[in-house]
N, C-alpha and C positions, 0 to 999 in steps of 0.2 A: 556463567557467561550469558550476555544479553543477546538479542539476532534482533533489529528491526529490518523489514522488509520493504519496500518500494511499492506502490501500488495505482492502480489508476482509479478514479472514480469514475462510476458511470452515473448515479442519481443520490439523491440526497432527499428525506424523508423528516420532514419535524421542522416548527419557525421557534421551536424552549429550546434557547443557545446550548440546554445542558441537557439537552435529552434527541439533540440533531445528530441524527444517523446517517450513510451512509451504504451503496454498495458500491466496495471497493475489486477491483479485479487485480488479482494477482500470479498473472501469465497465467491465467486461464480460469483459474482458480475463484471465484467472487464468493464473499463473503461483506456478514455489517460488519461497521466499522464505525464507532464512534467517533463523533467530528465534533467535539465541545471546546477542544482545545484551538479551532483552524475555525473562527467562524466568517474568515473572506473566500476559504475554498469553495471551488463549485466543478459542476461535473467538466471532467478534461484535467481537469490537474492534477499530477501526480503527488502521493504522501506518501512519509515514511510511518511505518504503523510498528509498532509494538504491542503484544497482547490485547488486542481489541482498540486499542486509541489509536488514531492518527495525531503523531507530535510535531509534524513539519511539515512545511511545502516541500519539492525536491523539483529540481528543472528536471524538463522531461528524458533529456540527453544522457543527465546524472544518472536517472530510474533506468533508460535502455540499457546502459552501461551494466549497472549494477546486477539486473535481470541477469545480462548475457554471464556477467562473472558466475550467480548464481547456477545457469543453467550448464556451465562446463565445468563448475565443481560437482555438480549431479553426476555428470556425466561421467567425471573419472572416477567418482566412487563408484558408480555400476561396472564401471570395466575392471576393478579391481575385486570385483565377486565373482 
């Protein structure tokens, strides 16, 4: 099974389309993120990232959304330990 994530950018790093990075925040979380695939993204917009690439824009609404799905599926798996 796959999981890509939602994420925000905050800055972008590189003007070699295939070597343009990113840090992306992911509820809380930042890490790089390769931006080679997304070269109209810029900071403020949310992506969907899988293992290191960002492979899509995502409306920002989609991402909140997605976040909160995320962060109450955390949640009932700790109340289940």
């Amino acid at each position: 099974m796959c999981l890509a994530v939602p994420g925000r950018v905050e800055s972008i790093r590189g003007d070699e389309p295939l070597q343009r990075t990113g840090k992306v925040n992911f509820d809380g979380v930042v890490r790089d993120v390769n931006l080679a695939f997304l070269p109209d993204v810029k900071p403020g917009d949310y992506v969907i990232v899988h293992v290191g690439m960002a492979l899509s824009k995502v409306d920002p609404a989609e991402a909140q959304q997605i976040i909160e799905d995320i962060r109450l599926i955390n949640q009932m798996s700790q109340e289940d330990q």
